[in-house]
N, C-alpha and C positions, 0 to 999 in steps of 0.2 A: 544540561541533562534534565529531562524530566522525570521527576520522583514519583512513585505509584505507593500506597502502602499494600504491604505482600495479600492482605483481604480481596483485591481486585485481581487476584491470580489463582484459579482453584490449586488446590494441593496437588503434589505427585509426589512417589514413590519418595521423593526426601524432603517433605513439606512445600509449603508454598513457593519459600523462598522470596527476594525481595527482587522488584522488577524498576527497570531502569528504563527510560526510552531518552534516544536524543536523537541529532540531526548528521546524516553520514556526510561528515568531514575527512579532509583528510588524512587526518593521524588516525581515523577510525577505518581506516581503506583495509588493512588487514582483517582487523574483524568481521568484515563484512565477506573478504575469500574464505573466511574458515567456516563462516555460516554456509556460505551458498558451493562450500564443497568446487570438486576437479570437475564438476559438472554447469555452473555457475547455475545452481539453481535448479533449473531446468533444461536438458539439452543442452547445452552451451547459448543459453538466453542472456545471463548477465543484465536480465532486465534491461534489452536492447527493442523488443518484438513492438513495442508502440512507437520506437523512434526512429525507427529504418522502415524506407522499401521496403519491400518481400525481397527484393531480390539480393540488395545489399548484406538483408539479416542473414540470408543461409550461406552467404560468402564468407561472414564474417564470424558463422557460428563456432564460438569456443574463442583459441584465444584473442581472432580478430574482435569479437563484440566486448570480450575485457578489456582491450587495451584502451573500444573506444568509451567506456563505458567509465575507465579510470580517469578517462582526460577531463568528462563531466565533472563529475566529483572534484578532481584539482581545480578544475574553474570556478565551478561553484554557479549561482548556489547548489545548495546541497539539494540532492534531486531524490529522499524521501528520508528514513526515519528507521534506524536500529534499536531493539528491542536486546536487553542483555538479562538476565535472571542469575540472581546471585554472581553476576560477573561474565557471566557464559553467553556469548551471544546466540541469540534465541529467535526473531522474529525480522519481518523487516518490511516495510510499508514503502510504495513509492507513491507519490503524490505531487502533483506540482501544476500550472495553469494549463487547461487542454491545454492552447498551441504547443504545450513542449510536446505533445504526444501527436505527433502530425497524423499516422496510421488511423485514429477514432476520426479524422475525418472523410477519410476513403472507406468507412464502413458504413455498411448501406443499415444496418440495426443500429447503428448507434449515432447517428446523426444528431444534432445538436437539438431538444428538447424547442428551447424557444432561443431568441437575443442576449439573453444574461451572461454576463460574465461569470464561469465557474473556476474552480478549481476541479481536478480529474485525481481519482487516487484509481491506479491501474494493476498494481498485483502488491499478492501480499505473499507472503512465503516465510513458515513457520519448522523450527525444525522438531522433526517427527517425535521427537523427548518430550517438548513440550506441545503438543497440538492438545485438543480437548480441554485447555484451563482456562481458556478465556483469551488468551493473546490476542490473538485476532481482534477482537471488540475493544480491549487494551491501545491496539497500532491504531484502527478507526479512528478514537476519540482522541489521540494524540496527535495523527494526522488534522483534524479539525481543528487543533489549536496552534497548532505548526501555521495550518493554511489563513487563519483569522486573523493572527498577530504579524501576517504578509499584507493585510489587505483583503484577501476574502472573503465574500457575503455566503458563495455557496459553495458546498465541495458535492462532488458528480461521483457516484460508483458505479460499475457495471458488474456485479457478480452473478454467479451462478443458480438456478432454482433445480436443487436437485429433484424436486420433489418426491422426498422419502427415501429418493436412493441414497448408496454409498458409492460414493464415487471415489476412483482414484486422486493423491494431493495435485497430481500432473494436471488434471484437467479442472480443476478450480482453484487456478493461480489468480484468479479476479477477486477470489473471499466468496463465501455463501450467503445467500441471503439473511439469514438468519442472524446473522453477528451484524451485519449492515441494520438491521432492526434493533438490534440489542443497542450498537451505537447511537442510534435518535436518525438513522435515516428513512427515508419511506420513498414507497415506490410514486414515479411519474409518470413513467412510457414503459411499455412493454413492443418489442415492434419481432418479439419469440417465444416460445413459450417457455425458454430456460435460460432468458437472457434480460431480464427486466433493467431499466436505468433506475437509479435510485439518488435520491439528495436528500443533502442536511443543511439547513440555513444555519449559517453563521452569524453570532450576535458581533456587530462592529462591538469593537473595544471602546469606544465614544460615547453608545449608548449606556454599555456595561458602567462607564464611569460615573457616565449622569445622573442614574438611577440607584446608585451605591451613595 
């Protein structure tokens, strides 16, 4: 589990409270249906929509994409990253090397930047108690160290540019630009006007050693 001190969490209505992040395992499989609600999340998505077809996802929307979304999780590895606040699960980050996310390569905006090998963090999904305190930037920057101490040079975002607007939490399950910045990401390719690719280089842990 990784430790955060409660300073990296704005306050709400019953203080900061102390935030927790780790890796969705299995004994953590519950936690994770009480976050994402009878709804899984979104629609009955279960954090399935980057790993299926189109056509298999709406087959399987609800409780087909949990069941198959549980089986990941039992296999392992862990395919992103629960966020808890005082105990309470709160946020949730998925993250793991594009190939897991087959769908970013049948997408004609999000085609692959250049050769490099990345890592892809694909939705983040925060519950509505806690939005506005920082989570978000929280999961980023835990995601990036989940995905370094794998191997990763670089992790890949695709979020939203609301530009000024407010938008519904439904239609920026990708994170907003803004917390992608707050995390150390910066934009690459824009190939929409509310869909920019965004990366954060990752320092190897090799170097981190060398230089310590």
């Amino acid at each position: 589990m990784t430790r955060l001190p409660p300073s990296r969490l704005k306050k709400g209505p019953d203080g900061a409270g102390k935030l927790t992040i780790g890796a969705l395992t299995p004994e953590r499989w519950p936690d994770l249906v009480r976050l994402f609600g009878p709804r899984g999340a979104c629609g009955g998505c279960w954090c399935m929509w980057w790993r299926l077809p189109r056509s298999d996802f709406n087959r399987g929307q609800g409780a087909g994409n949990r069941r198959l979304f549980r089986r990941l999780v039992q296999d392992g590895p862990p395919p992103g990253l629960l966020a808890y606040v005082d105990g309470e699960p709160a946020g949730w980050v998925a993250v793991g090397r594009r190939g897991d996310f087959p769908v970013l390569a049948r997408s004609r905006l999000l085609q692959p930047v250049d050769d490099r090998p990345v890592w892809s963090v694909v939705c983040l999904f925060v519950d509505r108690r806690f939005r506005r305190r920082g989570l978000s930037v929280a999961l980023l920057e835990a995601a990036g160290r989940f995905a370094r101490a794998r191997g990763a040079i670089i992790l890949e975002g695709y979020p939203t540019d609301a530009r000024g607007q407010s938008l519904p939490a439904a239609f920026v399950w990708t994170g907003l630009v803004p917390a992608y910045r707050r995390a150390g990401f910066r934009e690459v390719a824009r190939r929409s006007p509310t869909r920019p690719m965004m990366r954060k280089t990752l320092r190897p842990r090799r170097v981190a050693a060398r230089r310590a």
